[in-house]
C-alpha positions in Angstrom: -21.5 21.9 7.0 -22.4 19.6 10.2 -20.2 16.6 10.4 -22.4 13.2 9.2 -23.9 11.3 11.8 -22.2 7.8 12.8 -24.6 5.7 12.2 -24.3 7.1 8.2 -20.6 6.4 8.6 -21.0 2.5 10.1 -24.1 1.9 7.0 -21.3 3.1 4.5 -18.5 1.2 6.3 -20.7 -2.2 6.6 -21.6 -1.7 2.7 -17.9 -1.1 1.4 -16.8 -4.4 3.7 -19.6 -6.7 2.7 -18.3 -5.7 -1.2 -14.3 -6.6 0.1 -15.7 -9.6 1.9 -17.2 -10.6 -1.6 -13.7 -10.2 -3.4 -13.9 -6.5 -4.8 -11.0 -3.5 -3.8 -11.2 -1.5 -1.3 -10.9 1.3 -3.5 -13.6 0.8 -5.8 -16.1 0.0 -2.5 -15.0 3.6 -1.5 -15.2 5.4 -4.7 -19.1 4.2 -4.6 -19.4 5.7 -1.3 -21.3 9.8 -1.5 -18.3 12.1 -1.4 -19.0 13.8 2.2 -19.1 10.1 4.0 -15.7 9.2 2.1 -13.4 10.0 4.1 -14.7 9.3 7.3 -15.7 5.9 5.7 -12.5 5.4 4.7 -10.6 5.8 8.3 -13.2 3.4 9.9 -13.0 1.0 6.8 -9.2 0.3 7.1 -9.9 0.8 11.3 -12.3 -2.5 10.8 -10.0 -4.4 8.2 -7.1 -4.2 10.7 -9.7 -6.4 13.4 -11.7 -8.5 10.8 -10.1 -11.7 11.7 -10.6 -10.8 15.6 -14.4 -9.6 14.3 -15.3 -12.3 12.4 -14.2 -15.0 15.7 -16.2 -12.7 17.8 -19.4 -13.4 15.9 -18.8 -16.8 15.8 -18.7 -16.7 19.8 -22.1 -14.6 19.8 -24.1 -16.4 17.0 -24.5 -20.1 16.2 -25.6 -19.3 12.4 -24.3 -16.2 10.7 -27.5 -14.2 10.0 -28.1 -12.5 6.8 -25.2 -10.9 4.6 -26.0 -7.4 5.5 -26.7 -8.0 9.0 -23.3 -9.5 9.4 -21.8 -7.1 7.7 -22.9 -3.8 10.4 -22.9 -6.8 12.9 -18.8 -7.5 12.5 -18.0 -4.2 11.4 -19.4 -2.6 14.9 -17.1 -5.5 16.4 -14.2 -4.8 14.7 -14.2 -1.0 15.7 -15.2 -2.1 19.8 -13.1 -4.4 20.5 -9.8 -3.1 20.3 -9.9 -0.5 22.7 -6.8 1.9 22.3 -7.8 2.1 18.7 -11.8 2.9 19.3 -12.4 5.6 17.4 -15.6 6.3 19.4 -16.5 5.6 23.0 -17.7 1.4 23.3 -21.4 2.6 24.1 -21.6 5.4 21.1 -20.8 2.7 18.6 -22.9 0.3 19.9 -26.3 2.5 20.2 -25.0 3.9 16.7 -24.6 0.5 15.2 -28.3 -0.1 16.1 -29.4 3.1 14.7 -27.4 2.1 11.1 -29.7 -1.2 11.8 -33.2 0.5 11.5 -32.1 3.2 8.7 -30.7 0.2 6.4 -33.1 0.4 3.3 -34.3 -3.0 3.0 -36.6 -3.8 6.2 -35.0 -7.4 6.8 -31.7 -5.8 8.1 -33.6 -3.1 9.9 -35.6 -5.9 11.8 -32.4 -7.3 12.7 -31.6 -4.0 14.9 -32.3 -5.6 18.0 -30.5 -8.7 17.4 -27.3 -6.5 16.4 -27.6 -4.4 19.6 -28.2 -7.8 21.6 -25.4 -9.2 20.5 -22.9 -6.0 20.9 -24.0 -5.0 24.5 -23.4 -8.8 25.4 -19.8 -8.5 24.0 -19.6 -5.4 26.1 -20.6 -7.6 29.2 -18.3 -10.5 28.5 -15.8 -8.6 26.4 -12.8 -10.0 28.0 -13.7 -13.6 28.4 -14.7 -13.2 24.8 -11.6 -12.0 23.9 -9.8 -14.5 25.4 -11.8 -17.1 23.8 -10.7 -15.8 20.6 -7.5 -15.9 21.2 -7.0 -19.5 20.6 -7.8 -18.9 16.8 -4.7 -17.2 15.3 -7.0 -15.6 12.5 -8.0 -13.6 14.8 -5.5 -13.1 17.6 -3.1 -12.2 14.3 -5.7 -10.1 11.6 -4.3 -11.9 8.5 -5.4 -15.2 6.9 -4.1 -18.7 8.1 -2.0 -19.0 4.6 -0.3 -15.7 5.0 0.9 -16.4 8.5 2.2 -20.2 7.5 3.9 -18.0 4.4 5.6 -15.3 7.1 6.4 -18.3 9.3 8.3 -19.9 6.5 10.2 -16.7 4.7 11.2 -14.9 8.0 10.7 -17.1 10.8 12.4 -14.6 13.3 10.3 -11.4 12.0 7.2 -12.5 11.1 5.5 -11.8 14.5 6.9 -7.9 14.2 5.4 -7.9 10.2 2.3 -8.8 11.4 2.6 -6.1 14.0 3.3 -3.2 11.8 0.7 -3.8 9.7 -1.8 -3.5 12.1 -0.4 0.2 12.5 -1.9 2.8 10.7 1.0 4.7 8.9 1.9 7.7 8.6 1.7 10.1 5.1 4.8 9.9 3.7 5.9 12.4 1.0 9.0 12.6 -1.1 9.9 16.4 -1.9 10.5 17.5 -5.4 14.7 18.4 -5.3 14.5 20.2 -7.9 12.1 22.3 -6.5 12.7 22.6 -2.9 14.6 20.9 0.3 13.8 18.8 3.1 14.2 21.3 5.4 12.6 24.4 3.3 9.5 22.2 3.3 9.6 20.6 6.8 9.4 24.5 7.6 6.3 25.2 5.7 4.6 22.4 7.1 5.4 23.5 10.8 4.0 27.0 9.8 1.0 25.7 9.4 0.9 23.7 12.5 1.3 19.9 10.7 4.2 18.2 12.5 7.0 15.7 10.0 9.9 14.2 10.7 12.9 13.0 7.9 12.2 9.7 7.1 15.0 9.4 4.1 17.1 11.0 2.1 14.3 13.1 0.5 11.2 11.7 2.8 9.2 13.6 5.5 6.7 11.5 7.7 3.6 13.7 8.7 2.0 11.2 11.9 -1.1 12.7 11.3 -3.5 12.2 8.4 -3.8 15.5 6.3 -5.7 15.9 3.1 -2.8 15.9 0.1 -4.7 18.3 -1.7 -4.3 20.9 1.2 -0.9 20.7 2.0 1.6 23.8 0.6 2.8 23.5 -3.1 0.5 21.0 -3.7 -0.8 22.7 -7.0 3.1 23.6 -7.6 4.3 20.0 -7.3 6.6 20.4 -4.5 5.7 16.8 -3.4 4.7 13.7 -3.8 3.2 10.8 -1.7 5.6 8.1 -1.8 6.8 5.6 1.0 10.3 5.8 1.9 10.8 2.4 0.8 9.8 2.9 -2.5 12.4 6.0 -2.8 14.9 3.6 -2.9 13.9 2.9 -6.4 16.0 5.7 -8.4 18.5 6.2 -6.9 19.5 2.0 -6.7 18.9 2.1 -10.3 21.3 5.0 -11.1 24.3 3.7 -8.9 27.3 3.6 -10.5 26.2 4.8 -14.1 27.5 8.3 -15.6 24.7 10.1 -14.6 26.0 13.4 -16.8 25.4 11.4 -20.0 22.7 11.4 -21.7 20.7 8.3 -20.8 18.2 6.4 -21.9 15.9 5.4 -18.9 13.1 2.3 -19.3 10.0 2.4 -16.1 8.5 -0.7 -17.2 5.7 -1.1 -14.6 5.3 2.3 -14.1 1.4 3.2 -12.5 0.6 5.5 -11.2 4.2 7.2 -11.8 5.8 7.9 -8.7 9.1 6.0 -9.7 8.9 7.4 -12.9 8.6 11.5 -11.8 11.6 10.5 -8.8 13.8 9.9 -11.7 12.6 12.9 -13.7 12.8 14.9 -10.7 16.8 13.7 -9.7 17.7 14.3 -13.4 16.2 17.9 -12.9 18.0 18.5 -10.0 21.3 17.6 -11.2 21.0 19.2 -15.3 20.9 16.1 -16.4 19.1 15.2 -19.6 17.6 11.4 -20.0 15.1 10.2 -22.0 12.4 8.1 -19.5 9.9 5.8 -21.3 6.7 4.9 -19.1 5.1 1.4 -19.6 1.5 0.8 -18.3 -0.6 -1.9 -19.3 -3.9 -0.1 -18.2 -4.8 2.7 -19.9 -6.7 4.5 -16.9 -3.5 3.3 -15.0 -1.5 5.7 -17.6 -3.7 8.1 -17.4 -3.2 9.0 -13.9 0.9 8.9 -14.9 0.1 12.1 -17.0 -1.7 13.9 -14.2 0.5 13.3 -11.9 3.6 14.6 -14.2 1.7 17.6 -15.7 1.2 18.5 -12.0 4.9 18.1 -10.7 6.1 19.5 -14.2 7.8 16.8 -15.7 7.7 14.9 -18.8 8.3 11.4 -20.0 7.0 9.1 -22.5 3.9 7.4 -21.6 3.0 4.6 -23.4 -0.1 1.8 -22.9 1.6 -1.5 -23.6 2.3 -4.7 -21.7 5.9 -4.6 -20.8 6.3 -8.6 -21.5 5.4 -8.2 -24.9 8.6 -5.8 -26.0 7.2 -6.4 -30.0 4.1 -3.9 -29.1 6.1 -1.1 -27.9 9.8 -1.6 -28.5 10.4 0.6 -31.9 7.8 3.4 -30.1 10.1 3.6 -27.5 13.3 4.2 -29.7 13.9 0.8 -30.9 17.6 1.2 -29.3 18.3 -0.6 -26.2 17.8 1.0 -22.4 20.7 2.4 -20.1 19.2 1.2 -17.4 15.4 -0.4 -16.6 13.1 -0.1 -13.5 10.7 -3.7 -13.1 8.6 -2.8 -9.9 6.5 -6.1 -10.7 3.2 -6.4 -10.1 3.1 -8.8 -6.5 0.6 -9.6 -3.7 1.7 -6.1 -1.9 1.9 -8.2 1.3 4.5 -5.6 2.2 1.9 -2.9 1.8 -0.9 -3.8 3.9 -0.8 -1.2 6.7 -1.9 1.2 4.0 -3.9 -1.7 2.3 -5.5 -3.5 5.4 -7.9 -5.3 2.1 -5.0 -7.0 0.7 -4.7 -9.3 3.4 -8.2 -10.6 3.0 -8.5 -10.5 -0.7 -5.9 -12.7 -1.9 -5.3 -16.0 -1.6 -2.4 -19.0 -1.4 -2.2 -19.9 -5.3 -1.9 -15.7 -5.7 1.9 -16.1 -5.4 2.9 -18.9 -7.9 0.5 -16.8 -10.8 2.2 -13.5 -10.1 6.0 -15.1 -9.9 5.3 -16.8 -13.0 4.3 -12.8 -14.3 7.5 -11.4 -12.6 9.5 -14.2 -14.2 8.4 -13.5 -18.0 8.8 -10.0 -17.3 12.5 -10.1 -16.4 12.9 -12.5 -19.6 11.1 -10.1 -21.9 13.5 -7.4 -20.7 16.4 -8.3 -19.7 17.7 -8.4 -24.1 16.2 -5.0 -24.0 19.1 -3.5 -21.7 22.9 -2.4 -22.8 25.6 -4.2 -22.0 26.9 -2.6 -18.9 23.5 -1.4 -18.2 21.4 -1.8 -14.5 17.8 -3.7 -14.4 16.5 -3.2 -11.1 13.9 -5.8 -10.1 11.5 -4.8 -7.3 8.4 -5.5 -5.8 5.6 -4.5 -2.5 6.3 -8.0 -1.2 7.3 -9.7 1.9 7.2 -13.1 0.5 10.3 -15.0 -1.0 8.9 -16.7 -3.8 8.8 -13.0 -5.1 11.7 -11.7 -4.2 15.2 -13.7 -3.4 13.8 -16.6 -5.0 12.7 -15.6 -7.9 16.2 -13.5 -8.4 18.0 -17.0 -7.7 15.9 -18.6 -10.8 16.7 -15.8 -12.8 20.6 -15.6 -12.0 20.5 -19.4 -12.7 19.0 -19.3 -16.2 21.4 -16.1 -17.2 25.2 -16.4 -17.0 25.1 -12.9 -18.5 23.8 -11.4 -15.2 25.6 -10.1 -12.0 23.7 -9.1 -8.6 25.2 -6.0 -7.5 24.6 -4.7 -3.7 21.0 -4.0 -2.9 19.1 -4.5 -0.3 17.1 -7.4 -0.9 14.1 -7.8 1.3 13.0 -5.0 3.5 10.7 -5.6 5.9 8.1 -3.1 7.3 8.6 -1.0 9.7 6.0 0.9 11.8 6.1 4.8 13.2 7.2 5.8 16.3 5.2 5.0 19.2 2.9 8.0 19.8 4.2 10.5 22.0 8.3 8.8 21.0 10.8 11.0 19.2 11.5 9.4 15.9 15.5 9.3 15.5 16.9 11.2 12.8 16.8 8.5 10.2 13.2 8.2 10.7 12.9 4.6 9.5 9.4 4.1 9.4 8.7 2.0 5.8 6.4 -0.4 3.6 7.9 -3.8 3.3 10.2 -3.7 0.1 12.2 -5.9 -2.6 14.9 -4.7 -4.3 17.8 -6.8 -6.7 19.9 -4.5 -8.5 21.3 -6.8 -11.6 24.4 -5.5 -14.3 24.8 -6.9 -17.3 28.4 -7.1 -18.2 30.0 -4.8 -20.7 
């Protein structure tokens, strides 16, 4: 099958951003997208996202009025994908006359007599591309890709890091994939990967980095579940929550955020390699959400109990789950994933300022709804996808202020992203590349 022509591609792209732009997920705007343009839709999608506050300034430089939705749409899309030229993903002049052709194939007739408008405006940005460019610089939105409230919000949590957060997220990651241990090793798998010609390096304990981007589906032991695509930030998770419990006992283990299940079959998977035998309860508040946790458990082989409840209201689910309190509990919140968006470049543009105070006040009830559902000398380990603080030290300070009964054990507290290697750099042997992470590990006394 002939590969799609660009112009297909760019059409697709400008469709799926014009939906972001107008508040909808990334994810969705893809899964509308026809099944052969998906995926290269979706590499020039997040490609675009990464410039859209350098595209969006561009056009402002080019146009007095914006023109028409769609028009702008194909018209900032083809700027964000020129004008950062060590990441074009095609040559400046192949986008361009592509951009155009996109133009006069568009369906309604207004956008396609806007074709030579669009290809006036991009071969003058070709022209004046660097005084442009340095025109645009003056506007941090787009000198920066991320919203003016985000970048007063980094400014304030890490005023040191905040210029090298920004910078990794404007780095396209690499797959990461946690290796089943009770299945296989790191370097059993690293060396069925390099049979088959896909370069890795050990990015934690249980983590291999692949640099380049390799459908999941097609990589060995797929179908057996000898993997699973998790960040090596979020394999922290299990093993924080198991330290220093008697892991040969049988345990009672609570995920209480648990979509789409990758915490939950890491801690199915350690108890698995070790002989261990723990009961694991599931929570999900979606039910689609907790559908995908049985897929992806009947796939790796494992089994917990999966239950569609809200984990704040403990009355829905609490005698379902045993009606006896938990050894240990996992709360990986729900947050703004601002420590996610180099494999969400959407997130960035899709939420806004008052985001953060509604979703801490939903972390807060959380931990109060569960924190009498855990032992007495049990673990609750509080996480979250976030950079900010309001989600992660600070909401563990209000928490450890309102309950004498809890004790903040080590942790690490706020990780912050890291990209790959440069390309062409050997990674050292800890790997280190990461999503930006939050973890609290809290005991509650015997």
């Amino acid at each position: 099958m002939s590969a799609p022509p660009l112009w297909r591609l760019l059409l697709a792209t400008a469709g799926a951003l014009r939906a972001v732009r107008e508040g909808a997920s990334a994810t969705p705007a893809l899964a509308s997208v026809p099944a052969p343009l998906r995926p290269g839709v979706q590499a020039l999608l997040f490609q675009a996202l990464r410039q859209w506050g350098r595209a969006q300034a561009l056009r402002r430089k080019l146009v007095a009025r914006p023109p028409a939705a769609d028009a702008d749409a194909l018209l900032c899309t083809a700027l964000a994908l020129v004008c950062h030229a060590p990441d074009a993903p095609y040559e400046p002049f192949v986008l361009v006359s592509q951009a155009v052709e996109a133009a006069k194939h568009h369906p309604r007739p207004r956008l396609r007599a806007q074709s030579g408008f669009i290809n006036a405006c991009l071969r003058r940005f070709l022209r004046e591309r660097e005084a442009l460019l340095a025109a645009t610089d003056a506007d941090e939105v787009a000198r920066f890709n991320h919203p003016a409230w985000w970048l007063r919000r980094l400014r304030q949590d890490h005023p040191r890091q905040w210029q090298a957060i920004v910078a990794a997220a404007d780095v396209r990651p690499s797959l990461i994939v946690r290796i089943s241990e009770s299945k296989t090793t790191l370097a059993q798998y690293q060396k069925a990967l390099s049979a088959i010609n896909i370069d890795s390096y050990a990015a934690g304990a249980s983590a291999l980095a692949l640099p380049q981007a390799v459908p999941v589906a097609q990589l060995p032991g797929y179908a057996e579940g000898l993997f699973s695509v998790q960040d090596a930030a979020a394999q922290l998770a299990a093993p924080l929550l198991l330290q220093g419990l008697d892991v040969t006992q049988p345990l009672r283990l609570l995920d209480a955020c648990a979509a789409p299940g990758g915490k939950t079959a890491h801690l199915l998977d350690w108890a698995a390699a070790r002989g261990a035998h723990w009961s694991v309860t599931a929570l999900e508040v979606d039910a689609a959400r907790a559908a995908r946790i049985h897929e992806n458990l009947r796939r790796l082989g494992l089994r917990a109990q999966v239950l569609v409840a809200d984990a704040a209201e403990p009355d829905s689910w609490w005698q379902q789950a045993g009606g006896a309190p938990f050894d240990a509990i996992l709360l990986d919140a729900p947050c703004t994933a601002s420590g996610i968006v180099r494999r969400h470049p959407d997130v960035r543009w899709l939420r806004r300022e008052g985001d953060i105070a509604q979703l801490a006040a939903q972390q807060a009830r959380l931990l109060e709804a569960l924190w009498p559902r855990l032992r007495a000398g049990g673990r609750l380990l509080y996480c979250t996808c976030s950079v900010f603080r309001a989600e992660g030290d600070e909401q563990v300070a209000a928490f450890l202020a309102r309950h004498s009964d809890a004790r903040r054990m080590p942790s690490p507290g706020h990780l912050l992203p890291v990209p790959p290697p440069a390309r062409g750099a050997v990674p050292d042997n800890a790997g280190g590349e990461r999503d930006g992470f939050f973890y609290a590990l809290l005991r509650k006394p015997a």
